[in-house]
C-alpha positions as CSV (number, residue, x, y, z in Angstrom):
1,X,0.0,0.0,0.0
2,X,1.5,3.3,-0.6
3,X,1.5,5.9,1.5
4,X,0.8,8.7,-1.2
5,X,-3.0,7.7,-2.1
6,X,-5.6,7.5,-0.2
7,X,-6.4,4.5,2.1
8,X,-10.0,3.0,1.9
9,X,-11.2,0.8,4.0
10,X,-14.7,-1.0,2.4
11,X,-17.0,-3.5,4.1
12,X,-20.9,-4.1,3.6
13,X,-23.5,-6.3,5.0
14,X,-24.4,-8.4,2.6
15,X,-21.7,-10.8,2.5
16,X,-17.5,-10.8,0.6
17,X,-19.6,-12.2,-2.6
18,X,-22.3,-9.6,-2.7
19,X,-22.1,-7.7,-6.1
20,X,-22.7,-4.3,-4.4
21,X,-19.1,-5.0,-2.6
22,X,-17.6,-5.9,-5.5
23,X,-18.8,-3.1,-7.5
24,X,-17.6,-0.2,-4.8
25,X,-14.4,-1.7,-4.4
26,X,-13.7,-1.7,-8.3
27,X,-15.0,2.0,-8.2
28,X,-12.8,3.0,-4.9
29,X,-9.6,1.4,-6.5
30,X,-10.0,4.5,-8.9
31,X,-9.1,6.8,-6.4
32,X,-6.9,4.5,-3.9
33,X,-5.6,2.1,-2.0
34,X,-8.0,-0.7,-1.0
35,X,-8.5,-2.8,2.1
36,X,-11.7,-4.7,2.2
37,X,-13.2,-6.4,5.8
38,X,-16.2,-7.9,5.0
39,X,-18.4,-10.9,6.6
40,X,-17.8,-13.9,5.4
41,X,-22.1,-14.3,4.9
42,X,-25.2,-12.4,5.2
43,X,-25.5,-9.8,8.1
44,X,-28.6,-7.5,7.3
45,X,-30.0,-5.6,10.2
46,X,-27.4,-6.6,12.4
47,X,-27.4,-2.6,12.9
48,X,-23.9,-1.9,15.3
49,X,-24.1,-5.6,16.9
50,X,-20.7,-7.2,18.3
51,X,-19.8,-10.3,18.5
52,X,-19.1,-11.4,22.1
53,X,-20.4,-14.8,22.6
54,X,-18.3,-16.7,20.1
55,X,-13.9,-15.9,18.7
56,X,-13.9,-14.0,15.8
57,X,-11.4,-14.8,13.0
58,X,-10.5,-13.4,9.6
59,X,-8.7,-14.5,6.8
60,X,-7.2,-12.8,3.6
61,X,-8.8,-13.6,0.1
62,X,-6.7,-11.8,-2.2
63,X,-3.4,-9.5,-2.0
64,X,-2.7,-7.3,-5.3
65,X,-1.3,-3.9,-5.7
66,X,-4.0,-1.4,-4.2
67,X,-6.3,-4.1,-3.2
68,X,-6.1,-6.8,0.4
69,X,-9.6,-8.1,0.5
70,X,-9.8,-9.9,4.2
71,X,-13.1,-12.2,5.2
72,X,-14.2,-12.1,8.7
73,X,-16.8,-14.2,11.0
74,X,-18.4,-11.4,12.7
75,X,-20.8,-8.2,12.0
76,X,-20.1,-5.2,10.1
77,X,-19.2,-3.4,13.2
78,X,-16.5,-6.5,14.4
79,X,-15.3,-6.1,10.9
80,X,-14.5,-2.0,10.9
81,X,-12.9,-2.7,14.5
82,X,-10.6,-5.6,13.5
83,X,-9.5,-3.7,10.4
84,X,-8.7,-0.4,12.3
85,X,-7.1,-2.6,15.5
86,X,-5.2,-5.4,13.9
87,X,-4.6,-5.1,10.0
88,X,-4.3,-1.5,8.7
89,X,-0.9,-0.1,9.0
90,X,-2.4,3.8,9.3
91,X,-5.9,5.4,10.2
92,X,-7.8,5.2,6.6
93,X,-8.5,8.3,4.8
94,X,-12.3,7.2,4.1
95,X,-14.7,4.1,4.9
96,X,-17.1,3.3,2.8
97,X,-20.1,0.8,3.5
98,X,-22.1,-1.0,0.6
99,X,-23.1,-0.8,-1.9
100,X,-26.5,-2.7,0.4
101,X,-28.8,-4.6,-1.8
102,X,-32.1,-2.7,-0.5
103,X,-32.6,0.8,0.9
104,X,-31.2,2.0,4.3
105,X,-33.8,5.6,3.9
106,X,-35.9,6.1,7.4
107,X,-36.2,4.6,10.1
108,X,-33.9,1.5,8.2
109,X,-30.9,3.1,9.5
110,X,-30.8,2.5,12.7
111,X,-31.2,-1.3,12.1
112,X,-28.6,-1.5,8.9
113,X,-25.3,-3.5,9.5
114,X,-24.6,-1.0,6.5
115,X,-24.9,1.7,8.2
116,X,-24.0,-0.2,11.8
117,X,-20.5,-0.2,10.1
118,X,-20.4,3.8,8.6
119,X,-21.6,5.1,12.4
120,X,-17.9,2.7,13.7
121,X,-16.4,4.7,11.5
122,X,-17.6,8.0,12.3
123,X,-17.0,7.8,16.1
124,X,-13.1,6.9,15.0
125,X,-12.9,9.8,13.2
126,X,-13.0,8.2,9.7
127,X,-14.9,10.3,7.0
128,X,-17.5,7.4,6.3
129,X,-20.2,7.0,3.7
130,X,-23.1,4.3,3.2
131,X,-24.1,3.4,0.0
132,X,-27.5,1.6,-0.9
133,X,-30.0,1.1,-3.3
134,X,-33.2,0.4,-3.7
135,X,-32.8,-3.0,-5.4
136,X,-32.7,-6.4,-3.7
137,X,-31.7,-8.0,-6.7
138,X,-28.6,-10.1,-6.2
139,X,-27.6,-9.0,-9.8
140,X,-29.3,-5.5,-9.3
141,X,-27.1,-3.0,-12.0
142,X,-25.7,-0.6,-10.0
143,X,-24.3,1.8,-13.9
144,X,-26.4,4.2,-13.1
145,X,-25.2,5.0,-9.3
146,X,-21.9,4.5,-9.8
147,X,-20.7,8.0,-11.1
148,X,-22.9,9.6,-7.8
149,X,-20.5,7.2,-5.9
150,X,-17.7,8.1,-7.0
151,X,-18.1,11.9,-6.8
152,X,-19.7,11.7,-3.2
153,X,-16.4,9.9,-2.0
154,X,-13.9,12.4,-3.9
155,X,-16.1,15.4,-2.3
156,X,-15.8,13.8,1.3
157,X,-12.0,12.9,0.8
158,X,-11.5,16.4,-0.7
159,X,-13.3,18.1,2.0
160,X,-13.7,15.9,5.2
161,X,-16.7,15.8,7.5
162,X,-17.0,17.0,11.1
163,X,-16.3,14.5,13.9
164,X,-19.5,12.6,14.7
165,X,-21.5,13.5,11.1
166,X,-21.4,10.9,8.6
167,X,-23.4,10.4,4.9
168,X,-26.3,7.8,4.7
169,X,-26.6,8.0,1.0
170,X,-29.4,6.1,-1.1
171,X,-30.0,5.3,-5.1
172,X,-33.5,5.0,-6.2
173,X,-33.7,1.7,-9.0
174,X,-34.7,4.0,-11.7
175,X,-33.1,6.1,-13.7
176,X,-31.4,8.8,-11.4
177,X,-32.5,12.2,-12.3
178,X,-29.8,13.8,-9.9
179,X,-28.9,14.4,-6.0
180,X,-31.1,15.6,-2.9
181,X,-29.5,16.8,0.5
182,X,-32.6,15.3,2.8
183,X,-33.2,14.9,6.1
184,X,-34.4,10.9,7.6
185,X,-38.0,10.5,6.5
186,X,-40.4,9.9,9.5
187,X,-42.2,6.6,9.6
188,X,-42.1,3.0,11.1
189,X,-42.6,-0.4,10.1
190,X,-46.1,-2.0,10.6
191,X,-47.5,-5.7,10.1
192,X,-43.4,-7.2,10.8
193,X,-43.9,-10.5,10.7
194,X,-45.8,-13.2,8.9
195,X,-47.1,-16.2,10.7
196,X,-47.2,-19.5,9.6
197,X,-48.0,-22.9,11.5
198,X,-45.4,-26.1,11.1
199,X,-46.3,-29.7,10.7
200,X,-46.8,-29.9,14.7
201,X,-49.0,-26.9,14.9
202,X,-46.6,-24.6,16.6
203,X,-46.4,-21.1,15.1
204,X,-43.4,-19.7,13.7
205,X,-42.6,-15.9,12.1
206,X,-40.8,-14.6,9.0
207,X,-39.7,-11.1,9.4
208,X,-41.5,-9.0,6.8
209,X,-43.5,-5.8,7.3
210,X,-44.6,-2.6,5.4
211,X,-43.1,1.5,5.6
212,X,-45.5,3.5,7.0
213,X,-44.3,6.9,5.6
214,X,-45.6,9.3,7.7
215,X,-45.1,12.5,5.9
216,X,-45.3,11.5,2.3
217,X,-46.0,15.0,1.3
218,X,-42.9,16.4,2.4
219,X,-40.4,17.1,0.1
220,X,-37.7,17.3,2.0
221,X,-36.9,13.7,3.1
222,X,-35.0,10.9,2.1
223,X,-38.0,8.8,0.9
224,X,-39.5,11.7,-1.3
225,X,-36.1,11.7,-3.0
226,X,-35.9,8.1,-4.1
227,X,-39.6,8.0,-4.7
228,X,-38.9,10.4,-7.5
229,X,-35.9,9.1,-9.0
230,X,-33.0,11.2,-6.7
231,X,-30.2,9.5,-4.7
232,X,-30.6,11.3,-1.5
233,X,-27.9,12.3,0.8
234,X,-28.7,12.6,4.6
235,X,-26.2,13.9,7.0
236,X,-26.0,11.1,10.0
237,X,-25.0,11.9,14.0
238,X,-23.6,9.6,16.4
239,X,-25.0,11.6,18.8
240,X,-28.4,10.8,19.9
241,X,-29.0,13.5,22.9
242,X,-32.2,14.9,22.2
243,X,-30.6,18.4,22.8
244,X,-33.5,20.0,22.0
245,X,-35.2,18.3,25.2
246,X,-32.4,19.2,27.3
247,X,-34.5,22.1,28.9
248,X,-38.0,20.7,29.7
249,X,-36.3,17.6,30.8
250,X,-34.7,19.4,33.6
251,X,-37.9,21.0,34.6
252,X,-39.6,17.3,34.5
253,X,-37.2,16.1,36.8
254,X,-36.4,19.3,38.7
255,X,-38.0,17.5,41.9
256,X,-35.0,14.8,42.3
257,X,-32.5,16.5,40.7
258,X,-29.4,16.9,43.3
């Protein structure tokens, strides 16, 4: 790895062999030095889980100029911390998550591995970026997203982001007509699981569901953008003080606080 280009570290949720991985990491090779950490299966919604109950090992897949791809056991999240604690010589210059096979807009983020693995980055002090679309399609073609990609990640490498912010960025599957700054849509998830009965009568559940968007009007939020066709861009905090609370809280509590 040299120590002139940038150093990108890349991992996803879907799995080593997901195309969306393979596609960013073509695209981030363009403007440096590669390391890949990504599980070695399927990890959706595994949101910033760690894996405690169980060693976690890794192995390396591939070792070519500006590219080590490494395979790990664990979540997205175990994956950014072994890369940053035992394999990368030097703190990378950007981390980049994706690209996910399904939208991360809403209320999504806070259960994405995708994203699970951007907010690690973040509260190291890593520029960091998730990138999904809107497609669950194993093959899904990613041609259209990929020159929003790779200017989003130049931008961010060119121009850094403060400490705790990072991008949740999302493609639309149609054609893209351009890019939306947004804010996370409000909604929530209604009718999550589908219930079916085994051969012994005992009930089991599929995890399923339907958005409820709950300002579909508004035409400021994530979901408006890839409803009509933009990738949208929201700006995403570690921090989850409700700061705006901060106030009326004390008053609530004014009685017991010492």
């Amino acid at each position: 790895m040299s120590e002139k280009k940038p150093l990108i570290l890349i991992t996803n949720d879907d799995g080593d062999t997901a195309k969306g991985i393979n596609v960013l990491t073509k695209l981030m090779m363009e403007i440096g030095d590669v390391v890949v950490m990504a599980p070695d299966g399927p990890r959706s919604g595994q949101s910033n889980a760690l894996t405690v109950n169980h060693p976690i090992r890794f192995k390396k897949l591939e070792d070519k100029p500006g590219l080590i791809r490494y395979s790990c056991n664990g979540t997205p999240t175990d994956c950014v911390k072994l890369a940053l604690n035992e394999v990368l010589h030097r703190k990378p210059d950007l981390l980049v998550s994706g690209i996910n096979h399904g939208s991360n807009a809403a209320i999504n983020v806070i259960y994405s591995g995708t994203m699970g693995a951007v907010l690690e980055g973040c509260e190291n002090a890593i520029p960091s970026i998730g990138y999904s679309i809107s497609n669950f399609d194993p093959d899904a073609d990613f041609s259209a997203f990929e020159p929003y990609i790779l200017q989003i990640a130049r931008q961010i490498l060119k121009n850094g982001l403060p400490y705790g912010i990072c991008l949740n960025v999302n493609a639309p599957k149609a054609a893209i007509k351009g890019v939306k700054i947004a804010r996370q849509c409000e909604g929530h998830w209604t009718k999550e699981f589908a219930r079916a009965t085994d051969p012994h009568g005992r009930n089991y559940y599929w995890l399923t569901g339907y958005f409820d968007n709950h300002e579909p009007e508004a035409q400021d939020t994530d979901e408006w953008a890839l409803a009509n066709d933009y990738v949208s861009v929201v700006p995403t905090k570690i921090d989850m003080t409700a700061h705006e609370y901060l106030g009326e809280l004390r008053g609530v509590m004014d009685a017991i606080i010492r």
